[in-house]
Backbone as CSV, one residue per row, in Angstrom:
resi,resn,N_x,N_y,N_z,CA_x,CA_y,CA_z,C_x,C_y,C_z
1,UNK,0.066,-16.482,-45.346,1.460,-16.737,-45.636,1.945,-15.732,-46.660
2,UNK,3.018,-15.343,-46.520,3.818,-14.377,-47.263,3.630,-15.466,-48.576
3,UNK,3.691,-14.798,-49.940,3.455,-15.387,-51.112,5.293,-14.845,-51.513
4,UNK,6.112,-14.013,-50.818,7.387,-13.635,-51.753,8.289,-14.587,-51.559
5,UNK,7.788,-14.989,-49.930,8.481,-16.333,-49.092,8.730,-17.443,-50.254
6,UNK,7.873,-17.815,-51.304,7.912,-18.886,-52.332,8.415,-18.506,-53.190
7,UNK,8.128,-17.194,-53.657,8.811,-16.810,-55.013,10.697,-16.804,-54.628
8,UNK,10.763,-16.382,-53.604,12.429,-16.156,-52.966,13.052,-17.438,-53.344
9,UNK,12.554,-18.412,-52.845,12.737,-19.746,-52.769,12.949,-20.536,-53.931
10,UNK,12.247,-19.929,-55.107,12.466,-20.460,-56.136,13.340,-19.796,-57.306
11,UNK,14.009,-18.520,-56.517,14.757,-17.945,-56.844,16.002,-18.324,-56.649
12,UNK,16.311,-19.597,-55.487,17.460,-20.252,-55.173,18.114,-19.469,-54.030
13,UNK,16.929,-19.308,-53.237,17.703,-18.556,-52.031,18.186,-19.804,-51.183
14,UNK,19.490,-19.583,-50.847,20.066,-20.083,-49.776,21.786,-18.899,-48.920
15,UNK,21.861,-19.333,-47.852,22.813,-18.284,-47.656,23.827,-18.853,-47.291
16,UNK,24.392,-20.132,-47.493,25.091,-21.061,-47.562,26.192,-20.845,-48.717
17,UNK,25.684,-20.274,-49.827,26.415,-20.045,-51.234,27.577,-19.113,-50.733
18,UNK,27.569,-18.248,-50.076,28.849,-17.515,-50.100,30.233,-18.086,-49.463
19,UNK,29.447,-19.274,-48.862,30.997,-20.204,-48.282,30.688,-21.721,-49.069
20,UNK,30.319,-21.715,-49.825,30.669,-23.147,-50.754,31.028,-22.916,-52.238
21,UNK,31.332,-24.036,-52.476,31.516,-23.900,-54.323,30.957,-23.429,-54.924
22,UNK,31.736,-22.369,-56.099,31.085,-21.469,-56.559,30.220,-22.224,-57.713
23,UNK,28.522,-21.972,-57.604,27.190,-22.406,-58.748,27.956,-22.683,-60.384
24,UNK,27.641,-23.292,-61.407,27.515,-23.184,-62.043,26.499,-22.044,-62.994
25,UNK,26.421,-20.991,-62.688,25.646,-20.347,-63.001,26.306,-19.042,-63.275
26,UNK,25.883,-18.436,-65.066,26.488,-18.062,-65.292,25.852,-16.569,-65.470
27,UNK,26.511,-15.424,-65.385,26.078,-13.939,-65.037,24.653,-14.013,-66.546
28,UNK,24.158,-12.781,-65.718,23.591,-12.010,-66.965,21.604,-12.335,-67.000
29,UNK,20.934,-12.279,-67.624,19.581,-12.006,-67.629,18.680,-13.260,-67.096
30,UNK,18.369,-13.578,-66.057,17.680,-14.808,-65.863,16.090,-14.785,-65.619
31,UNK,15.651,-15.767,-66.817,13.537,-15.576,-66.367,13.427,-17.095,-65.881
32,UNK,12.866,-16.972,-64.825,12.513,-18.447,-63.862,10.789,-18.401,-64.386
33,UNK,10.406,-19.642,-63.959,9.263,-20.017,-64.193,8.819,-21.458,-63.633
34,UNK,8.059,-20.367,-62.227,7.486,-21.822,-61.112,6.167,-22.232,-61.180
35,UNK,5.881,-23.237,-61.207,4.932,-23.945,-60.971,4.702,-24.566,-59.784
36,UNK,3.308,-23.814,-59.229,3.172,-24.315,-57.677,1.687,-24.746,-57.843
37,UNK,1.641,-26.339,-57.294,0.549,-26.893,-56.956,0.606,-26.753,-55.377
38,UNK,-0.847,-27.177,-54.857,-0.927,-27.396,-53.655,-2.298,-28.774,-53.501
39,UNK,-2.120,-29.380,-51.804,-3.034,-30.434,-51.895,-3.406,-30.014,-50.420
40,UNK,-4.592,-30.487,-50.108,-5.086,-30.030,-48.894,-6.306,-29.465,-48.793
41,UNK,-7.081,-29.817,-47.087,-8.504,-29.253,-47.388,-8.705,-27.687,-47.609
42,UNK,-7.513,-26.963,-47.532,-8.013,-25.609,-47.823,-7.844,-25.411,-49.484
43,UNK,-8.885,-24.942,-50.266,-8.670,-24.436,-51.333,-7.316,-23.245,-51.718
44,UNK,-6.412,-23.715,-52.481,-5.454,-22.790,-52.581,-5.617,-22.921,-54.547
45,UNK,-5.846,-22.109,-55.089,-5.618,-21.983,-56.743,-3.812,-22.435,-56.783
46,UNK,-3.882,-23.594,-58.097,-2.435,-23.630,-58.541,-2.182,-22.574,-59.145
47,UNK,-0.831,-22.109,-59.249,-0.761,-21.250,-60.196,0.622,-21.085,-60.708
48,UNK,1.465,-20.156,-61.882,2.216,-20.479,-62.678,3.257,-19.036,-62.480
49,UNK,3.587,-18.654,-62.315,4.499,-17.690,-61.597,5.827,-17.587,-62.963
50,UNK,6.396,-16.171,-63.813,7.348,-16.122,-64.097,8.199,-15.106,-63.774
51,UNK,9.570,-14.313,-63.991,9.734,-13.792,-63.309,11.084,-13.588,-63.732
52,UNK,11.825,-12.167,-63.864,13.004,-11.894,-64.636,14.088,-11.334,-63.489
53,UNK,15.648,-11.911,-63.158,16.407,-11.061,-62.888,17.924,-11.143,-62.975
54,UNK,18.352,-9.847,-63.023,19.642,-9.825,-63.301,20.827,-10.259,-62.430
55,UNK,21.307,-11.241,-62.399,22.254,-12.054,-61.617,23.800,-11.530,-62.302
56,UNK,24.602,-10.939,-61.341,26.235,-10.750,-61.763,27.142,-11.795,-61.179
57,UNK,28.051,-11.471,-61.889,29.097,-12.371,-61.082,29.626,-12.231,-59.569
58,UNK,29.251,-11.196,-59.031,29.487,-10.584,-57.570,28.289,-11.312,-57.297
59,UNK,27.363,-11.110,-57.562,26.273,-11.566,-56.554,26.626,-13.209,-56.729
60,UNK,26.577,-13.904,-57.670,27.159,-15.746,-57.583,28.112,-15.426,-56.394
61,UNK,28.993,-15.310,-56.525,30.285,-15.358,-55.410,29.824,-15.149,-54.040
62,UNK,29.383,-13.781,-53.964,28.467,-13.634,-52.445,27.063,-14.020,-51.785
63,UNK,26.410,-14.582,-52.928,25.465,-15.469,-52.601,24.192,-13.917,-52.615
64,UNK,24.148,-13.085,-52.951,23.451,-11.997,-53.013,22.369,-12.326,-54.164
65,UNK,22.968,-12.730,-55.191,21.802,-13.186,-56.345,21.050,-14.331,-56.168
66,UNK,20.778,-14.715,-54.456,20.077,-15.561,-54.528,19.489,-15.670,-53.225
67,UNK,19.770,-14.775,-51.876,19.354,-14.771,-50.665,19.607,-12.819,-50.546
68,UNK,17.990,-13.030,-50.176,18.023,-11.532,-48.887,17.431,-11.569,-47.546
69,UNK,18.340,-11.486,-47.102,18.434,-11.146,-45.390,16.924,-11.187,-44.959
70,UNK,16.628,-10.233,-45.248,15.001,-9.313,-45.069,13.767,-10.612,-45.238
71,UNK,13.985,-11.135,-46.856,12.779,-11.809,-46.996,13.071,-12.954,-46.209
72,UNK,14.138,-13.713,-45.506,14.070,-15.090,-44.572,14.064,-15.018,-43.316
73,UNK,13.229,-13.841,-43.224,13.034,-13.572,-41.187,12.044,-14.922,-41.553
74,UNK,12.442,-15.387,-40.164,11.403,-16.552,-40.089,11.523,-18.056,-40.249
75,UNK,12.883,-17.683,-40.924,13.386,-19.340,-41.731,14.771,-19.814,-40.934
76,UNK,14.555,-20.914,-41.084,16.509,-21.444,-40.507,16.281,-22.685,-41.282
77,UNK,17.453,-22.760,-41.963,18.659,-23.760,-42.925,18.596,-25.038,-41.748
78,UNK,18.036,-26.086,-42.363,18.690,-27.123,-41.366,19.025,-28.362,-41.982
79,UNK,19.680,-27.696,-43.280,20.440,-29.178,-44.188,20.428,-27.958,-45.268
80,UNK,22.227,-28.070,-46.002,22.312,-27.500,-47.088,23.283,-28.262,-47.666
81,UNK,23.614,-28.645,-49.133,24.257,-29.066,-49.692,24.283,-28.202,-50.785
82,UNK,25.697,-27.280,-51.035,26.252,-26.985,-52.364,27.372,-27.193,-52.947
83,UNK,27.038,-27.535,-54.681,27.739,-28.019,-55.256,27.822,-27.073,-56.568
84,UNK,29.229,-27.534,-57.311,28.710,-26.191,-58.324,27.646,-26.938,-59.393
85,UNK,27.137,-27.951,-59.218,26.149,-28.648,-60.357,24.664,-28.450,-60.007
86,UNK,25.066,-28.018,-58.158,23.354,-27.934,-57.495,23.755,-27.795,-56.424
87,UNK,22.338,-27.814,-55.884,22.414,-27.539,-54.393,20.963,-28.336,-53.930
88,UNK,21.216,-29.135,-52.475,20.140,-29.738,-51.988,19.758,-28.462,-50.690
89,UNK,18.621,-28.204,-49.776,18.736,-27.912,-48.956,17.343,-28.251,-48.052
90,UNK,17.287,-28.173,-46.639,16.007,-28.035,-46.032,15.865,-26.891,-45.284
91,UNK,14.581,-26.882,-45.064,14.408,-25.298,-44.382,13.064,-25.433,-43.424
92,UNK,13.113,-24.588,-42.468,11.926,-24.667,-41.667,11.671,-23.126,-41.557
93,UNK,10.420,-22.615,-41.512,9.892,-21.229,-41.613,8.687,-21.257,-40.944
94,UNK,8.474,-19.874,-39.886,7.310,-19.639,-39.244,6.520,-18.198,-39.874
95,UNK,5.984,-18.203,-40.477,5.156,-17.307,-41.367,3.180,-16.951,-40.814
96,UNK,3.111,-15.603,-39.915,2.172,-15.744,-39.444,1.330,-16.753,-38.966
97,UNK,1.890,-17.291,-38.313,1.153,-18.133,-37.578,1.652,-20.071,-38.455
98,UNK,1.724,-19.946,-39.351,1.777,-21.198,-40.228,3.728,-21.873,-39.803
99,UNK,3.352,-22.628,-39.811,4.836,-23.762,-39.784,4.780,-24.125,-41.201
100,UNK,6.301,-24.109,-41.997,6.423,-24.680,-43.465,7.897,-25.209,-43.346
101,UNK,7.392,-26.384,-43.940,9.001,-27.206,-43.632,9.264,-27.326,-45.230
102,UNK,10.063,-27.457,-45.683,10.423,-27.557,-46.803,11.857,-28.182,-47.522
103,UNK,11.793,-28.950,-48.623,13.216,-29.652,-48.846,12.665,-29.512,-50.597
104,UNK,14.118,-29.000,-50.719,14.493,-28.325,-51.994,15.560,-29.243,-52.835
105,UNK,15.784,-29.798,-54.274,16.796,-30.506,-55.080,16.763,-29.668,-56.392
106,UNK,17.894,-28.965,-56.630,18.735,-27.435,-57.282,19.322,-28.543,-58.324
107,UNK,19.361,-28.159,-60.112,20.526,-28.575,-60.379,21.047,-27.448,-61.552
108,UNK,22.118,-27.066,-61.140,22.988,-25.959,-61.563,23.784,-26.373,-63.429
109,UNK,22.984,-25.525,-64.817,23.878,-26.355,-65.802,24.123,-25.115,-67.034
110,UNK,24.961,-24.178,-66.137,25.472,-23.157,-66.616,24.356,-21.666,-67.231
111,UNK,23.816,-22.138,-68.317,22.667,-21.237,-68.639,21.176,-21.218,-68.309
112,UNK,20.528,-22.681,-67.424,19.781,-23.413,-66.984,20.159,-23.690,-65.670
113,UNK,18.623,-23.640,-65.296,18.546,-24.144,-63.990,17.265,-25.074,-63.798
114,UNK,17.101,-25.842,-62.979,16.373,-26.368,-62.729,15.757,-27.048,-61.389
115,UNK,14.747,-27.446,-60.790,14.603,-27.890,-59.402,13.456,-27.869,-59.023
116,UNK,13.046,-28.586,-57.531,12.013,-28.606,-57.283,11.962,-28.910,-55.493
117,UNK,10.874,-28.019,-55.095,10.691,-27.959,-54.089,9.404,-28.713,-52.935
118,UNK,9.657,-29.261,-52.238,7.916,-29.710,-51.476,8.326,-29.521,-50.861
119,UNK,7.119,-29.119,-49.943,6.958,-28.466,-48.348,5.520,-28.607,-47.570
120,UNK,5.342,-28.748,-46.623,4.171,-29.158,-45.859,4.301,-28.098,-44.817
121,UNK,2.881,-27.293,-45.401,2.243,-26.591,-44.168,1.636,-27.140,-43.362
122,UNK,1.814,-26.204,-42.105,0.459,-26.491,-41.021,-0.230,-25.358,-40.509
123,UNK,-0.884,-25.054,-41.064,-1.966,-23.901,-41.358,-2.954,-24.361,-40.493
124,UNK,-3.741,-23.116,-39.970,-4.877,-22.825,-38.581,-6.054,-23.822,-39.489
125,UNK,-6.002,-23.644,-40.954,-7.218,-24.713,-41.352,-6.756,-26.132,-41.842
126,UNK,-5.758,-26.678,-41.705,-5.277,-28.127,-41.807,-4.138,-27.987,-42.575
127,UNK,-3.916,-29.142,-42.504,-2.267,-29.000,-43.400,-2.129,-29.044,-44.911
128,UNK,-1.621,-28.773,-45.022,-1.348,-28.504,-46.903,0.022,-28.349,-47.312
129,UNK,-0.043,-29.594,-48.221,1.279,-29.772,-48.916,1.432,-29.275,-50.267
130,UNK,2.553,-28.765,-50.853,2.929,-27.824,-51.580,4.314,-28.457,-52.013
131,UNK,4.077,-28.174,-53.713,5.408,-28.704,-54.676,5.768,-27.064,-55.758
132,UNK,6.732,-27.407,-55.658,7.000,-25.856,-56.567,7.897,-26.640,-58.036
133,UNK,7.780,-26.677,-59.370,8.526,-27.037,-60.241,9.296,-25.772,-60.774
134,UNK,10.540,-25.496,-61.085,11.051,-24.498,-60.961,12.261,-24.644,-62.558
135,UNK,12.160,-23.904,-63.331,13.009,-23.793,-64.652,13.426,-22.520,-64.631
136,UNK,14.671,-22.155,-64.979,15.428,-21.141,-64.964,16.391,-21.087,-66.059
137,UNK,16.649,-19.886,-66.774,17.248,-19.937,-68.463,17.773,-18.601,-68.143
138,UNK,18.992,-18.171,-68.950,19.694,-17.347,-68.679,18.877,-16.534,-70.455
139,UNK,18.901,-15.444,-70.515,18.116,-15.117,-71.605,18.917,-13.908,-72.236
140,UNK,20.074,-13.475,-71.970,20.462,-12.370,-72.495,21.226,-11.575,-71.125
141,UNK,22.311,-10.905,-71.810,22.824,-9.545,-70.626,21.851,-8.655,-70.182
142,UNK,22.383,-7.913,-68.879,21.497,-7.704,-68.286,21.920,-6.207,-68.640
């Protein structure tokens, strides 16, 4: 499985944002920091993921600071809810061979972010379920 596929995700990709209410989220330097467990007979290491980027006010509006084209070959939206306080969404993705379904709860609070994701693989060696805890802080101009 693509490993950017998760990091994207917890970056608040959705491509829904450029036709709904505009995020609470406000321009300028953002460091996220996910926490991904996993459960299942395949050994997968948890691990702690952080990660810096510069979000403008063009990209909020067009939904660019938070979805690329490129990294969601594979995925289709099949429940999105945005709000400017959050965003709910579900998603289904085929990633070499693996099926990952996934349902995401976003909550949008201007310099902060916050949310969390589970998703259930079905991987060639059994299934494995997967939670992502996700904190996001606006830290300075970019």
């Amino acid at each position: 499985m693509k490993y950017h596929l998760l990091i994207l995700l917890t970056a608040l990709a959705l491509p829904a944002l450029a036709a709904a209410e505009e995020p609470n989220i406000e321009p300028g330097l953002w460091e996220y920091e996910n926490k991904m467990t996993y459960e299942g007979d395949m050994p997968i290491p948890d691990r702690t993921e952080t990660n810096q980027e510069c979000v403008t006010l063009e990209d909020i509006q067009d939904g660019a600071a938070f979805f690329d084209d490129e990294d969601m070959e594979g995925c289709e939206m099949t429940h999105s809810d945005v709000r400017s306080d959050g965003m709910d969404y579900t998603m289904e993705c085929t990633d070499e061979g693996v099926q990952i379904t996934m349902e995401a709860k976003m909550e949008f609070m201007g310099d902060r972010s916050s949310g969390l994701i589970t998703g259930d693989m079905d991987t060639p060696m059994g299934p494995v379920a997967m939670r992502i805890d996700m904190e996001g802080r606006r830290i300075g101009d970019c």
